[in-house]
C-alpha positions as CSV (number, residue, x, y, z in Angstrom):
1,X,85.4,89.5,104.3
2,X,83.3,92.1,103.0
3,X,80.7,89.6,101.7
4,X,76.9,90.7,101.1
5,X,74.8,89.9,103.6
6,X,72.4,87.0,102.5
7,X,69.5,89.5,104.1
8,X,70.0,91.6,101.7
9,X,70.3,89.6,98.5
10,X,67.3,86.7,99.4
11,X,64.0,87.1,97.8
12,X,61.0,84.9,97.4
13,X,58.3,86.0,95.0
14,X,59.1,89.2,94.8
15,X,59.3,90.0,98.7
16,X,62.1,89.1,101.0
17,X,61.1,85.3,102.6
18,X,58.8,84.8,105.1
19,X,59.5,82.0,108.1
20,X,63.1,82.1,107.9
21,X,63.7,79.5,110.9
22,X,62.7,77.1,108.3
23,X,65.7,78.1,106.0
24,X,68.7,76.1,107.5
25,X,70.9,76.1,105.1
26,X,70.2,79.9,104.5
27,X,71.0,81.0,108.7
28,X,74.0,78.1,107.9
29,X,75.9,80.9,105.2
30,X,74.2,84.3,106.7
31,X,75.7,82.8,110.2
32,X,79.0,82.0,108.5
33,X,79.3,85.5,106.6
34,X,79.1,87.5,110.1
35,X,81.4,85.4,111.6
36,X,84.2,86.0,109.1
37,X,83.4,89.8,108.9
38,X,83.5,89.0,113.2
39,X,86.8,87.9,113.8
40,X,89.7,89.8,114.6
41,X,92.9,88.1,116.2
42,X,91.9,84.5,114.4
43,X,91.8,86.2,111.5
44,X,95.6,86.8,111.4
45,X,95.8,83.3,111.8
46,X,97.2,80.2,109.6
47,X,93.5,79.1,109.7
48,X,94.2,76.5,107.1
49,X,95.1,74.0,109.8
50,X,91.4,73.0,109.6
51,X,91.9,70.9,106.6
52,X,94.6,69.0,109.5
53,X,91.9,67.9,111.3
54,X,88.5,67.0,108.9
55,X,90.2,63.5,108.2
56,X,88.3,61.2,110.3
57,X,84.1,60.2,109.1
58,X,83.0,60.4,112.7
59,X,83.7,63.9,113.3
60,X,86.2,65.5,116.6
61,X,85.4,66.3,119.9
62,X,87.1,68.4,122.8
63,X,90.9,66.9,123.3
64,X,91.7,65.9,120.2
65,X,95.1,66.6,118.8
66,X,96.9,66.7,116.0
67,X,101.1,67.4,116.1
68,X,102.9,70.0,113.3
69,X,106.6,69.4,112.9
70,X,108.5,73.2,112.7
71,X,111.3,73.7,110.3
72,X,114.7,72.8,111.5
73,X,118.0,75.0,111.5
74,X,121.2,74.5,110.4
75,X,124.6,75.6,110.4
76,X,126.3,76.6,106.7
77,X,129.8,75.4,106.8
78,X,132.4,76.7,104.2
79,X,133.8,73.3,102.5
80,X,137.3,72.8,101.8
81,X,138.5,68.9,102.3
82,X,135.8,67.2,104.1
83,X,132.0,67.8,104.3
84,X,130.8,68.0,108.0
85,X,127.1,66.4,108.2
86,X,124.4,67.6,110.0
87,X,121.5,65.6,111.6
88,X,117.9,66.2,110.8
89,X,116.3,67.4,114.0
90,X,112.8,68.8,114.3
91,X,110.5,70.9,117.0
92,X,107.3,69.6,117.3
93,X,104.3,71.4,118.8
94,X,100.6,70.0,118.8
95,X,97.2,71.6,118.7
96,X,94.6,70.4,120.7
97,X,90.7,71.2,120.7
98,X,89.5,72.7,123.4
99,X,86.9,74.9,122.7
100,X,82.8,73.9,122.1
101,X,81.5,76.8,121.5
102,X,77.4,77.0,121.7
103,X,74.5,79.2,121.8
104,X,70.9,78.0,121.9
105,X,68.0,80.1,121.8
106,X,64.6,79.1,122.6
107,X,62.3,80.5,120.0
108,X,58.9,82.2,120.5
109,X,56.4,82.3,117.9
110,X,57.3,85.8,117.4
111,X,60.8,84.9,116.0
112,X,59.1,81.9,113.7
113,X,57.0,84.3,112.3
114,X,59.6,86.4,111.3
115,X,61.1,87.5,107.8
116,X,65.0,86.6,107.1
117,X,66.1,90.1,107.6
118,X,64.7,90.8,110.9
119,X,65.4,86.9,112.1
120,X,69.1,87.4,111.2
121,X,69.1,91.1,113.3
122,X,67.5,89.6,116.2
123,X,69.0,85.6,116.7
124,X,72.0,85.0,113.7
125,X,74.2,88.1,114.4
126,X,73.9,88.9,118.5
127,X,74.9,84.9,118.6
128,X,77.6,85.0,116.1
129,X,78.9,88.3,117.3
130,X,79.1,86.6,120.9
131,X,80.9,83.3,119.6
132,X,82.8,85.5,117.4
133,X,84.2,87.3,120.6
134,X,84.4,83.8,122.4
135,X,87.1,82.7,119.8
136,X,89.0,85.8,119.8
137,X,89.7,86.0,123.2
138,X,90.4,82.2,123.3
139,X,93.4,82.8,120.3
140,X,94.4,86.0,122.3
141,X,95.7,83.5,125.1
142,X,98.0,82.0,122.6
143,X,100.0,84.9,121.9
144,X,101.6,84.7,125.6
145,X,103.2,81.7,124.0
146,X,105.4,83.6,121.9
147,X,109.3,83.3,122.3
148,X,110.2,86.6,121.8
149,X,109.9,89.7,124.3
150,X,111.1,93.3,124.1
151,X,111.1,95.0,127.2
152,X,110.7,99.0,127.5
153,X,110.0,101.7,129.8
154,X,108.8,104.1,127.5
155,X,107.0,100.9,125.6
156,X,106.0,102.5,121.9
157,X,106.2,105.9,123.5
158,X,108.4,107.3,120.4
159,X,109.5,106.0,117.0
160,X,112.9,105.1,118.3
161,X,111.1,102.9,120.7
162,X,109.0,101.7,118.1
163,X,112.1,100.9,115.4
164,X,113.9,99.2,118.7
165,X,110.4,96.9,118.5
166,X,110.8,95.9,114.9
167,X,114.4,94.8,115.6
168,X,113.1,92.4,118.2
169,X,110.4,91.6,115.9
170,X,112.7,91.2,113.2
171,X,115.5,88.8,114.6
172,X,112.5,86.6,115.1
173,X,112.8,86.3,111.1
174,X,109.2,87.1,110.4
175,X,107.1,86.7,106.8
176,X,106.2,90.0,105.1
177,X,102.5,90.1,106.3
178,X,103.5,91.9,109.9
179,X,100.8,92.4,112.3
180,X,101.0,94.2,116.1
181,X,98.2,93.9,118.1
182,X,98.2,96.2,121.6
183,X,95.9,96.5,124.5
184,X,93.6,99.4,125.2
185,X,96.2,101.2,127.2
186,X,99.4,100.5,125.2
187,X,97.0,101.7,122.0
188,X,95.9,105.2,123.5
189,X,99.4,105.9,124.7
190,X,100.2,105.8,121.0
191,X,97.5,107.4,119.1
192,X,98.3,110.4,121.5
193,X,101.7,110.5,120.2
194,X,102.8,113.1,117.2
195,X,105.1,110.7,115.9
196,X,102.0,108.3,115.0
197,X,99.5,110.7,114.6
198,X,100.8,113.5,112.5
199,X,100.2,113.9,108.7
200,X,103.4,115.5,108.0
201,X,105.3,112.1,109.0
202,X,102.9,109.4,108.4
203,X,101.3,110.9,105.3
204,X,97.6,110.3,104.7
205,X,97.2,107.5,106.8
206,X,98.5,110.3,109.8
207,X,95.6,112.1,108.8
208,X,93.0,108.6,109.1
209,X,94.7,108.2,112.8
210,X,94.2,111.4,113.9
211,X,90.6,111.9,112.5
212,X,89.3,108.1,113.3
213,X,91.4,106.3,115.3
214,X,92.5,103.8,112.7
215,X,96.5,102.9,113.5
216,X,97.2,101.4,110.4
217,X,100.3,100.9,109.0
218,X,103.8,102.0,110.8
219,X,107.1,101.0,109.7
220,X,106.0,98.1,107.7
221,X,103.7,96.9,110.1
222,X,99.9,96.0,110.3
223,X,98.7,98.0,113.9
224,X,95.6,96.8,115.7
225,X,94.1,97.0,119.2
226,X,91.6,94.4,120.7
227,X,90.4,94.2,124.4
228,X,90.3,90.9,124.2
229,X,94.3,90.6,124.0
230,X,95.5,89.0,127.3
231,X,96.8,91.2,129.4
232,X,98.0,90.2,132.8
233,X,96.2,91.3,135.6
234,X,99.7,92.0,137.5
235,X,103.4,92.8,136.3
236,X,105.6,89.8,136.4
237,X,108.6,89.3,138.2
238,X,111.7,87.8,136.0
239,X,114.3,85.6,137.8
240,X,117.9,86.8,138.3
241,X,120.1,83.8,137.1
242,X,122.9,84.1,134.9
243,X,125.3,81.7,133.1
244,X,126.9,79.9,130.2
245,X,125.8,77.1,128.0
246,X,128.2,73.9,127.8
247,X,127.8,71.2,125.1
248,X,130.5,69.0,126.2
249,X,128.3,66.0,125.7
250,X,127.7,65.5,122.2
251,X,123.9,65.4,122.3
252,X,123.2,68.6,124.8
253,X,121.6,71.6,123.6
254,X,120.4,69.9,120.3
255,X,117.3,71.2,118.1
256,X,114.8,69.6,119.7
257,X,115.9,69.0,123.3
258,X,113.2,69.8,125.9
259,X,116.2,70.7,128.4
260,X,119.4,73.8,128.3
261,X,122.5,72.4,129.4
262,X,124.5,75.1,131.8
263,X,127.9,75.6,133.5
264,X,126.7,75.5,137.3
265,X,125.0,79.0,137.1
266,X,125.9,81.7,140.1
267,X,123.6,82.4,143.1
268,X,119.7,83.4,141.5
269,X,116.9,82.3,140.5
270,X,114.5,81.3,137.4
271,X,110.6,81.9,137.4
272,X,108.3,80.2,135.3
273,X,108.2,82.0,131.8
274,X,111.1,83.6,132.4
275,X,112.3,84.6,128.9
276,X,116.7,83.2,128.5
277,X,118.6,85.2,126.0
278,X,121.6,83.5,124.7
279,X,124.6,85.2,122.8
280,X,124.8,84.2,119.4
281,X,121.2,83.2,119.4
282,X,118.2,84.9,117.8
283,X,115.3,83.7,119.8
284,X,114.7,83.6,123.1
285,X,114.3,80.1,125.3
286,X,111.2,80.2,127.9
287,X,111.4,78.3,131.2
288,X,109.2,75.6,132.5
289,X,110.3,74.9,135.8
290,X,111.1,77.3,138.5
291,X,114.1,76.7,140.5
292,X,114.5,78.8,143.5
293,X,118.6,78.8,143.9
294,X,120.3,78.4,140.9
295,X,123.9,78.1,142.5
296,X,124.4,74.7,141.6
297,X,122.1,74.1,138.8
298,X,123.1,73.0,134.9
299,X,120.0,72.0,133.2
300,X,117.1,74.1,132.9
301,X,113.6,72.6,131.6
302,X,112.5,74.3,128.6
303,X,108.7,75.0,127.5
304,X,109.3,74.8,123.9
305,X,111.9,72.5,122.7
306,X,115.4,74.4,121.4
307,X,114.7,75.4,117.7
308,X,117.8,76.4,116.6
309,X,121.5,75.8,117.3
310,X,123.0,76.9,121.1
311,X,127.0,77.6,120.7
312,X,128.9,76.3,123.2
313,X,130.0,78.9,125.9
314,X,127.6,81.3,125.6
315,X,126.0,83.9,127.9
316,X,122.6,83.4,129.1
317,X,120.5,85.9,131.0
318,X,117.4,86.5,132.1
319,X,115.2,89.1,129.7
320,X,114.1,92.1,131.7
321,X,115.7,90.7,135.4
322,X,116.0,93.3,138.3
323,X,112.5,94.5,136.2
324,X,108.6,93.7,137.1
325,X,107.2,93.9,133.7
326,X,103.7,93.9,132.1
327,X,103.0,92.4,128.3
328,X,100.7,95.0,126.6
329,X,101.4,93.4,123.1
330,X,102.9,91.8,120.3
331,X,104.4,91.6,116.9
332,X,103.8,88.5,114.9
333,X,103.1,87.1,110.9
334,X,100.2,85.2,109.3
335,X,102.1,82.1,110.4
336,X,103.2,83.0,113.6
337,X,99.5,81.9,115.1
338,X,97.1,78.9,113.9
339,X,93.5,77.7,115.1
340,X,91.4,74.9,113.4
341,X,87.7,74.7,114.0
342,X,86.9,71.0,112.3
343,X,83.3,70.5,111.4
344,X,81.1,69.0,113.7
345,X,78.7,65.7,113.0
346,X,75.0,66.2,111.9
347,X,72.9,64.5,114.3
348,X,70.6,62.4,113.2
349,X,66.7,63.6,114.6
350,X,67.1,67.1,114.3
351,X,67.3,69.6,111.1
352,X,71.0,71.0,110.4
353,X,73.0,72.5,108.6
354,X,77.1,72.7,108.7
355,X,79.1,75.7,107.0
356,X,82.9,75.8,106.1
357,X,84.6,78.5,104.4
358,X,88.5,79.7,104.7
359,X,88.7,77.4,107.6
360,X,85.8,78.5,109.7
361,X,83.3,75.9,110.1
362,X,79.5,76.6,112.1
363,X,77.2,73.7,113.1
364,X,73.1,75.2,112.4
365,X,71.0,72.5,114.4
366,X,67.2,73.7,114.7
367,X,64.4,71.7,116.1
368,X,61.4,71.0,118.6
369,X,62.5,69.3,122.1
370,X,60.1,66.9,123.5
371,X,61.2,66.8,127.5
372,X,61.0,71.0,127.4
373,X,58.5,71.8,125.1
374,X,60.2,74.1,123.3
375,X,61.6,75.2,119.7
376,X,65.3,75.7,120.0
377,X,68.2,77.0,117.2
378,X,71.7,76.3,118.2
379,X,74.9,77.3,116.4
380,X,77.8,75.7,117.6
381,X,81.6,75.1,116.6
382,X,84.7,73.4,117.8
383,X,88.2,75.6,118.1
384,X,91.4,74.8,118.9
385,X,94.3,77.1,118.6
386,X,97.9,77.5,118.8
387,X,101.4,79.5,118.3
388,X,102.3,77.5,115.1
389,X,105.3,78.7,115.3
390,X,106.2,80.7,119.0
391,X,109.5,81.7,117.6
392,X,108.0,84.3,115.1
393,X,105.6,86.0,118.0
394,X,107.4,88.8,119.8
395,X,105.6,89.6,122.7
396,X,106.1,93.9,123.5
397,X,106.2,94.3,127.4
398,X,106.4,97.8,129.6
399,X,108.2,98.2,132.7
C-alpha cells in the first residue's frame, strides 16, 4: 500500500504519454496499485491462499474449490505408567470461487486520445474503486461465519464492555495482529464515548479520534468501520434449548464430527445459527438444522465440524436465548479470514494484460468488437473467500 501512482512517475520524451489505451501492461499495474490502496476488509485477510489455487495451465472459473485442513486439538495428559494415545483428527473447510467480477467500458475517441493521467482519473480508478468495493462487501459476508459471539446491551458502550469483548475475542486464542471492524451505527456510538475519545486516557491517538475520526488502536486492537460489513436487516431470534453432552459411544463428539451428541435435551427449541456454548469449551458450536421441539432430541447437526475436544457431561446452552439480537461487528486476526483471487487466462484475439501482486490478481483485456462496433477495456478478476479459520472470528452482537 502506499505505492506511487504510475500517473505520476510515467514519462515519454520529456512529457507524460500520450494514447494511454495502448499501454496494457501500464493500466495492468496503475489498475493493480489502486486496488491494493482500495481494499479494506480483504485486506486483513490471509490473501496468500492465491498461490492454493494458480496450479492448473488452464486457468479457474466460478465453482472451483480447493479444501484447507485446520489444526487439530489435543488433550496434554500427565504421564506416570502408561501413555494414553490420541488420534489425529482434522476440520476441514473449503473455499470456493464464486465471484467474476467485470467492468467494461466502451471507449469514445475522447478517452483514446487521452494522456495516462487523465485516462487513469476518468476509466482505471472509478472501475477499480467499484470492483474494489464489490470484493469488500463480498469478504464482509464471511465474517457471519465466525464461531464466536458476544452478546451485550450496552454493546462497546464503555471500556468494561469493551474489555468484556476482548475476553470473548480472546478465548478464541487469536494471533497478535487483532483487528475489529464495526458498522456505521456500532462505530458512532463509540467515537461519542469519552472513554475512546479522550486524550487524557487514550493518549495521542485520543486526540487523532476526537479531531478526525480515526478509531485506531484500543486495548491491543486494530479499530475499523466499513458500511459494507454485513449487517442484518432484522435482530435474530436465538432458540431456547438446553442440555448436556454425552460421549458414551466412543466416537461421538470427536474433532471433526459434523454432529453434537446430547442427553435427550428438555422442552425448546434450536434456530439455524444459533450459537451452543459448552462448559469446558472455548469456542462456540453453530447449528445447521432447526429443530422445532427439542424434548426428545440428542444429536444436533453442526455447521462447522467440532474443532476441539467436548467433555462428556457438559452444559450446553444457547448464546443470547430469551434475547433478539443484532451482529454490528467483530473481532478477528490476519488468519481468521482468507480470499484468493487466481489469475484469469489471456484470450487469445484480444490485447491483455494480467497483474498479480500480494495475492491480488486483475485481468486488463482491451480491444475492438466486430458484432457492436465498438472499442471496449474490461478489467476483470475471480474471488473467492472464506473464514480460514471461524474459530478465531468473534462476531460482537447488541441486544
Amino acid at each position: 500500500m502506499g505505492n506511487l501512482s504510475l500517473s505520476a512517475i510515467l514519462f515519454y520524451g520529456g512529457s507524460k504519454m500520450a494514447n494511454a489505451f495502448e499501454q496494457i501492461d501500464w493500466i495492468g499495474a496503475e489498475a493493480l496499485t489502486h486496488m491494493e490502496d482500495s481494499l479494506v476488509i480483504a485486506g486483513m485477510c490471509a490473501k496468500d491462499k492465491s498461490a492454493d489455487f494458480n496450479v492448473k495451465p488452464n486457468g479457474y472459473a466460478v465453482g472451483d474449490t480447493i479444501g484447507f485442513k485446520i489444526r487439530p486439538e489435543y488433550t496434554t495428559e500427565e504421564f506416570s505408567t502408561v501413555t494414553v494415545t490420541q488420534g489425529i483428527r482434522e476440520s476441514k473447510r473449503s473455499m470456493t470461487i464464486e465471484k467474476h467480477f467485470d467492468i467494461t467500458v466502451a471507449l469514445t475517441a475522447s478517452e483514446l486520445a487521452m494522456d495516462f493521467e487523465n485516462f487513469s482519473d476518468q476509466v482505471i480508478k472509478p472501475a477499480i474503486y467499484s470492483i474494489a468495493n464489490s470484493i469488500d462487501v463480498y469478504v464482509a459476508t464471511k465474517i457471519m461465519d465466525g464461531q464466536g459471539l458476544y452478546v451485550s446491551d450496552t454493546l462497546l458502550e464503555t471500556a468494561a464492555d469493551m474489555a468484556l469483548a476482548r475476553k470473548a475475542a480472546n478465548i478464541q486464542q487469536l494471533g497478535r495482529n487483532r483487528f475489529a471492524i464495526v458498522d456505521g451505527s456500532l462505530e458512532a456510538t463509540m467515537l461519542g464515548k469519552d472513554f475512546f475519545n479522550q486524550a487524557q486516557i487514550r493518549g495521542s491517538r485520543g486526540e487523532d479520534t476526537l479531531a478526525t475520526g480515526i478509531m485506531g488502536q484500543v486495548m491491543g486492537i486494530d479499530w475499523y468501520s466499513s458500511l459494507n460489513f454485513d449487517t442484518p436487516t432484522s435482530a435474530f431470534t436465538p432458540g431456547t434449548a438446553a442440555g448436556t453432552t454425552d460421549n458414551t459411544v466412543a466416537t461421538d463428539n470427536l474433532i471433526g464430527n459434523t454432529v453434537l451428541i446430547t442427553d435427550a435435551l428438555g422442552a425448546g427449541t434450536l434456530k439455524v445459527g444459533d450459537h451452543l456454548a459448552i462448559a469446558g469449551v472455548k469456542r462456540p458450536l453453530i447449528v445447521k438444522t432447526a429443530v422445532a421441539d427439542t424434548t426428545l432430541t440428542t444429536s444436533i447437526d453442526l455447521v462447522d465440524p467440532i474443532n476441539e475436544i467436548i467433555p462428556d457431561g457438559a452444559a450446553v446452552t444457547v448464546i443470547g436465548t430469551t434475547h433478539n439480537y443484532t451482529k454490528q461487528g467483530a473481532i478477528f486476526d490476519g488468519q481468521s479470514l482468507a480470499f484468493a483471487m487466481p489469475i484469469l487466462d489471456a484470450p487469445e484475439d484480444k490485447w491483455s494484460t494480467s497483474v498479480s501482486s500480494n495475492g491480488i490478481s486483475l485481468r486488463i483485456v482491451k480491444g475492438y468488437t466486430m458484432s457492436s462496433k465498438t472499442t471496449t477495456l474490461s478489467i476483470d478478476c475471480l474471488v473467492g473467500a472464506f473464514a480460514l479459520d471461524s474459530r478465531k472470528i468473534t462476531l460482537l452482537a447488541s441486544y
